[in-house]
C-alpha positions as CSV (number, residue, x, y, z in Angstrom):
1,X,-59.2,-12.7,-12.1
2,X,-62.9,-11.2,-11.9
3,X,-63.2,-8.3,-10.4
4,X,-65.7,-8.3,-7.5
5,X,-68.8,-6.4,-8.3
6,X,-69.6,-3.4,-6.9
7,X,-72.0,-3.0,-3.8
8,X,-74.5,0.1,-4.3
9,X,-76.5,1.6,-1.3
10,X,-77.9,4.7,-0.5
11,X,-78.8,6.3,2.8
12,X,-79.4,9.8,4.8
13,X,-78.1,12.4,7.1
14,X,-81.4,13.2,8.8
15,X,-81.5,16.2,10.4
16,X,-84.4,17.7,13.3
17,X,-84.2,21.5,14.5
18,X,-84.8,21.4,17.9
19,X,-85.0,24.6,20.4
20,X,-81.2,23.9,21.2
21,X,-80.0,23.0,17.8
22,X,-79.9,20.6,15.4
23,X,-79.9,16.7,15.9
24,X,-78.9,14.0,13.8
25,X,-80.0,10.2,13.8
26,X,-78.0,7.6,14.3
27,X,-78.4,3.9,14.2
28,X,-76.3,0.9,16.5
29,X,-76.0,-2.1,14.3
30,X,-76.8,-5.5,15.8
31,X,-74.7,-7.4,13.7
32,X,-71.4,-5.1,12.9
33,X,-71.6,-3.6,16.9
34,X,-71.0,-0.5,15.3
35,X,-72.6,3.6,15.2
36,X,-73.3,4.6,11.9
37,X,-76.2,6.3,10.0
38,X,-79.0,4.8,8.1
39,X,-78.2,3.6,5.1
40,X,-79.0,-0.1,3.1
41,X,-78.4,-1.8,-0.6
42,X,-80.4,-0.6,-3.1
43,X,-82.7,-3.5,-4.2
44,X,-82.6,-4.9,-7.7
45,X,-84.1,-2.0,-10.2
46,X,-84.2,0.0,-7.3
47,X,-83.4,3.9,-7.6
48,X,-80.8,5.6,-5.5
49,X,-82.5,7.7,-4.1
50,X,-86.1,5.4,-3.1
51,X,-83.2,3.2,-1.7
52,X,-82.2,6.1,0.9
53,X,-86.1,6.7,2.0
54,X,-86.8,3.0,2.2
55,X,-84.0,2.1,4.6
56,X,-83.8,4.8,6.7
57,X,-87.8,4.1,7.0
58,X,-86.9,1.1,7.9
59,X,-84.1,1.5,10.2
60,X,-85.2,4.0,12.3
61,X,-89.1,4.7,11.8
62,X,-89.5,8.1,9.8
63,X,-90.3,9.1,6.7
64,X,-88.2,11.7,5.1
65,X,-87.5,13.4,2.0
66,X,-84.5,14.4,0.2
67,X,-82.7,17.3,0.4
68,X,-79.2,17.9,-0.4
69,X,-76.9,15.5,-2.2
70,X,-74.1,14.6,0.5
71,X,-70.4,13.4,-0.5
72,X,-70.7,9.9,-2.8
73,X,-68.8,7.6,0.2
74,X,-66.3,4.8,-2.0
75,X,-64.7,2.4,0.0
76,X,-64.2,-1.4,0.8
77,X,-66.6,-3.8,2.5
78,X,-66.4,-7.5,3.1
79,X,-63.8,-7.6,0.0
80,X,-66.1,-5.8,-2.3
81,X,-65.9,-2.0,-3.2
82,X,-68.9,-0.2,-2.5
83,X,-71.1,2.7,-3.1
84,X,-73.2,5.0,-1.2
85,X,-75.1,8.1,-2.2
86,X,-76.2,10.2,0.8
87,X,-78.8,13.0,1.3
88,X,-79.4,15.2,4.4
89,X,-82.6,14.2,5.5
90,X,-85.8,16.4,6.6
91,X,-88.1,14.1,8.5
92,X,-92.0,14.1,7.5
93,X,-93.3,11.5,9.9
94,X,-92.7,8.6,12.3
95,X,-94.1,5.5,12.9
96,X,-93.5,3.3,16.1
97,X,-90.1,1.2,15.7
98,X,-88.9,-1.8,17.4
99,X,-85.2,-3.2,17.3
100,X,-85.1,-5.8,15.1
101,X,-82.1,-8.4,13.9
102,X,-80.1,-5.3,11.5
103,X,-81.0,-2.3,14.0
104,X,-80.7,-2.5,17.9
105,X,-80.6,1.3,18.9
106,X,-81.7,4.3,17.7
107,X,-80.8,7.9,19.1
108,X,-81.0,11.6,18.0
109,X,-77.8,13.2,19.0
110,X,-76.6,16.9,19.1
111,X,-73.8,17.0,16.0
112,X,-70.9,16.9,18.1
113,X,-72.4,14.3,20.4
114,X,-73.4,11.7,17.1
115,X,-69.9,12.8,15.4
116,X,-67.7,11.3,18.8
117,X,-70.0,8.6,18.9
118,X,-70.1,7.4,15.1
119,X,-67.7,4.1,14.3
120,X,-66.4,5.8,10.8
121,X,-65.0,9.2,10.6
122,X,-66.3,9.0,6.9
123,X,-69.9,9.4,8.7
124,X,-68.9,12.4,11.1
125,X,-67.6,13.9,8.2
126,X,-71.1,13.4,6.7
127,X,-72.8,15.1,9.6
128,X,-70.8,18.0,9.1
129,X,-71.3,18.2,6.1
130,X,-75.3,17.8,6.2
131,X,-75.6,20.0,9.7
132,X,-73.4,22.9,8.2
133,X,-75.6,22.9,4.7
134,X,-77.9,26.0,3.8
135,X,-81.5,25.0,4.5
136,X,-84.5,25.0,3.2
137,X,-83.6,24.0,0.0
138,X,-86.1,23.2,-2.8
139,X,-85.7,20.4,-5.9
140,X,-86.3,21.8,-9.2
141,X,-86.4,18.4,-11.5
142,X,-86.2,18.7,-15.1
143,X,-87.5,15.5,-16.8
144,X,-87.5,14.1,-20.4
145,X,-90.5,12.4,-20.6
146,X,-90.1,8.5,-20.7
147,X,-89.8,6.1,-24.0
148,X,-92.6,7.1,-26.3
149,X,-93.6,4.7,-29.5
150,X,-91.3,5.4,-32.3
151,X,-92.8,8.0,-34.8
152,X,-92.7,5.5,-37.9
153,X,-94.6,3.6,-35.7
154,X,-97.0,5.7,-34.8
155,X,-97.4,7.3,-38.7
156,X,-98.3,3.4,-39.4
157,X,-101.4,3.5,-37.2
158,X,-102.5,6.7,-39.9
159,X,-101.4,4.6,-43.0
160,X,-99.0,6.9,-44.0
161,X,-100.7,9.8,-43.3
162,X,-100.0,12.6,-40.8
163,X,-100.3,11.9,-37.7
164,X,-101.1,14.6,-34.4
165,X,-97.4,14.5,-32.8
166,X,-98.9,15.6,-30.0
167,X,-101.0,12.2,-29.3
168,X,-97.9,10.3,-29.8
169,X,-98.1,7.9,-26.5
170,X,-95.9,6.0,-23.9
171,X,-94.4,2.4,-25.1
172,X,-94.7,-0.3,-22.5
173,X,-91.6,0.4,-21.3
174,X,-92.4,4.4,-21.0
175,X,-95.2,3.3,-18.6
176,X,-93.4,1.7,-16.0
177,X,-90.8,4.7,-16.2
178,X,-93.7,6.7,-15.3
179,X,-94.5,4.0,-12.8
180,X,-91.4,4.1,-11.4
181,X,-91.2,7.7,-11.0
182,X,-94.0,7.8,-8.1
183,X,-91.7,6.9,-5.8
184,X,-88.8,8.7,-7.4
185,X,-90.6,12.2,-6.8
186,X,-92.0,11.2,-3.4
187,X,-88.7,10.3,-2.4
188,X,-88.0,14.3,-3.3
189,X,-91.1,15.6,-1.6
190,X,-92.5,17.4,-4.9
191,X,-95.8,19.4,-5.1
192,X,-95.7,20.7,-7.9
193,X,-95.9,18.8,-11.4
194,X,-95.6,21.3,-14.8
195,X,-95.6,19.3,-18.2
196,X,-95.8,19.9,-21.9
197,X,-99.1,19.3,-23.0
198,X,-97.7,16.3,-25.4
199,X,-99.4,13.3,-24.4
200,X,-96.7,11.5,-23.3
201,X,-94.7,14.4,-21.2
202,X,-98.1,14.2,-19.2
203,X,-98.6,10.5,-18.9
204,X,-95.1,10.3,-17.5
205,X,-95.8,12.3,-14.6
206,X,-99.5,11.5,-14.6
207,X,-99.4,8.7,-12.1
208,X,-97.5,10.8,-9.8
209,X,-99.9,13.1,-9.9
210,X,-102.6,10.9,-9.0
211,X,-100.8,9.4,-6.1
212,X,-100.6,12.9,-4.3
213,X,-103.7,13.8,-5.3
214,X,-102.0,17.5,-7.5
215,X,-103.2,19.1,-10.2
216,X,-100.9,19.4,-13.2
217,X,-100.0,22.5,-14.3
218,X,-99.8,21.9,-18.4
219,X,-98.0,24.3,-20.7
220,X,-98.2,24.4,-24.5
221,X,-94.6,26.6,-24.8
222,X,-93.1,23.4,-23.4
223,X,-94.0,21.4,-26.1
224,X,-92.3,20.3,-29.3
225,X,-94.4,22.7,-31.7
226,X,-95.0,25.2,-29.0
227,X,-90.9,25.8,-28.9
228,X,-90.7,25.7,-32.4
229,X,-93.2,28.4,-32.9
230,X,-91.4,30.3,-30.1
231,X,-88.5,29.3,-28.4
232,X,-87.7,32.2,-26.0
233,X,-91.2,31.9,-24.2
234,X,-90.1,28.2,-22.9
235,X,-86.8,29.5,-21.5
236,X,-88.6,32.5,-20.0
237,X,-90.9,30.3,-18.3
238,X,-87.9,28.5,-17.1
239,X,-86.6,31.5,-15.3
240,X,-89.9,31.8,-14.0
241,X,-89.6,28.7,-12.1
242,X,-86.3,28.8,-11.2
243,X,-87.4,31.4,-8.7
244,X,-90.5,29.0,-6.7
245,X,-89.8,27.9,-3.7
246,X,-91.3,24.8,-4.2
247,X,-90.3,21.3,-4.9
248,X,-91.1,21.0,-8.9
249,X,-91.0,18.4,-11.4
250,X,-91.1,20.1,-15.0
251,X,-91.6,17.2,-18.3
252,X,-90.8,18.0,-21.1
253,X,-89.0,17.1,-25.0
254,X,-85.5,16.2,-25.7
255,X,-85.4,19.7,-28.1
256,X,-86.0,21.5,-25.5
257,X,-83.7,20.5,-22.7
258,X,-81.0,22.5,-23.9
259,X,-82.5,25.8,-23.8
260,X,-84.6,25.5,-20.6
261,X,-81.4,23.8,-19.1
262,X,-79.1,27.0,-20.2
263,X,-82.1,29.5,-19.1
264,X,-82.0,27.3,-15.4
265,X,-78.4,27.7,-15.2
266,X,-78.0,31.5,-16.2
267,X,-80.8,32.3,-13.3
268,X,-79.4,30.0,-10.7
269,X,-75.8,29.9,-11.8
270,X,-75.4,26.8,-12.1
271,X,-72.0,25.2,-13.8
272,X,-72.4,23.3,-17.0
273,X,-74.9,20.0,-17.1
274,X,-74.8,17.4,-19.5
275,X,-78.6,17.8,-20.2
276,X,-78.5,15.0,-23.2
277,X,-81.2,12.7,-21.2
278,X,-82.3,9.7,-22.2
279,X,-86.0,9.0,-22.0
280,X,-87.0,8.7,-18.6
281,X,-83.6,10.6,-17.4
282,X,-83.9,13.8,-15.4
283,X,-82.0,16.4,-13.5
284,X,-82.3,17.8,-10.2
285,X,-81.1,21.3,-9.2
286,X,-81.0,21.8,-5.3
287,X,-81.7,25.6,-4.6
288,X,-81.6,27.8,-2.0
289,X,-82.0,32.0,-0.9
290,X,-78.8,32.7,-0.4
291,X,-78.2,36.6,0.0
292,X,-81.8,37.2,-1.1
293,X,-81.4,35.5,-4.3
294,X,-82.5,31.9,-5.3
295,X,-79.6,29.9,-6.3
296,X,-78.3,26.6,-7.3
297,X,-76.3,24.3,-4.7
298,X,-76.3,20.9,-6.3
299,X,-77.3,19.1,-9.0
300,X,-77.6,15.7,-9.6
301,X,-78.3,13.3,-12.9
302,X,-80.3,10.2,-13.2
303,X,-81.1,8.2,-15.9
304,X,-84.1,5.4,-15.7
305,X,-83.3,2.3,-14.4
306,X,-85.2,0.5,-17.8
């Protein structure tokens, strides 16, 4: 017998702080006559979390980014087992809505009020989850930077002699990473964008760059030779960072995950992460001041989706 294959989707807990409290957003389903929160498939190629923003933009109006990682949600649909990845939700905009043939109603509810109202307890539990959460929080991304051309390859432009390391660029493929990753950041709300000074850490976050119109902050110590020539300054940097309360993207080499991924966890005390990324592949660490002190409440782990 074949097993059914799984259903993915992703979708959001968004939270407003009004003078009362907190409310949450909820969605009536047309078609399932049901109270649930927004959430959708993820299209083909699609990323988890651009899934979340793109249907909850479409289902109720706002544009949001991510905050916390919520409970992964397993469970049946329609005869197929299914997926969804949640966020809480902090809402950046809104555009006028209409119901349409998937979304009749829309309401922002008190937590208590959208928890009795909600079809599945699996989504009150969510709201609990995402209204009882420390906030603000702030992303810190660490990113390899996406496929680069092979260095035989690249030696064979030089004809055999030695070629700068450092110039070493993006393959086809490592350009629509970089592509892809516009809306993978947005979807994160980052500002700021650090990178080795390699070319290809920066053309992987280049694009992103240009979209929100940032400067790039670009480091030698994160490079390949720069952490040769002094591996401690990297790592120091990386405690540095740990500490901004700002939503960061830092790209940088496969050498140097592991030590600016131990330096990250000593300052924000985090548990161990498997920080073996393939190109493209990145890590988020969620933080938060808790007790005066920035520190780690989630992380999460992609890889590319080429």
């Amino acid at each position: 017998m074949t097993t059914p294959r799984t259903v993915r989707a992703a979708g959001v807990v968004l939270v407003r702080q009004s003078v009362d409290g907190p409310l949450v957003c909820i969605v009536r389903r047309e078609r399932r006559q049901d109270w649930s929160l927004p959430k959708g498939k993820l299209d083909p190629g699609e990323h988890s979390s651009v899934a979340a923003v793109r249907e909850t933009f479409e289902e109720t109006g706002h544009q949001v980014v991510l905050g916390l990682p919520l409970t992964t949600q397993h469970y049946e649909a329609l005869g197929r087992p299914k997926v969804v990845h949640y966020w809480r939700g902090h809402e950046v905009a809104s555009y006028p809505w209409s119901p349409d043939g998937e979304v009749a109603e829309v309401r922002w509810l008190t937590p208590s009020e959208a928890k009795e109202l909600l079809t599945y307890p699996r989504d009150a539990e969510l709201v609990e989850e995402a209204v009882t959460a420390p906030d603000p929080t702030w992303p810190l991304i660490v990113l390899r930077h996406g496929q680069a051309e092979k260095r035989v390859d690249w030696a064979k432009r030089y004809n055999g002699g030695q070629p700068p390391e450092a110039s070493r660029p993006l393959t086809a493929v490592g350009r629509a990473q970089a592509a892809d990753l516009v809306a993978i950041l947005r979807s994160y709300g980052i500002t700021r964008i650090v990178s080795s000074d390699a070319e290809r850490c920066i053309r992987t976050v280049a694009p992103y760059a240009t979209a929100i119109s940032a400067a790039m902050t670009v480091e030698h110590e994160l490079s390949e030779e720069g952490h040769r020539l002094d591996a401690k300054s990297a790592a120091q940097r990386a405690s540095g960072w740990a500490a901004v309360d700002q939503p960061l993207v830092i790209s940088t080499h496969r050498p140097l995950l592991a030590d600016l991924g131990k330096a990250l966890q000593d300052a924000l005390g985090v548990d161990a992460v498997d920080w073996n990324l393939p190109p493209g592949g990145f890590v988020v660490i969620h933080r938060a001041v808790l007790d005066g002190q920035m520190r780690a409440l989630a992380v999460e782990r992609h890889v590319a989706t080429r």
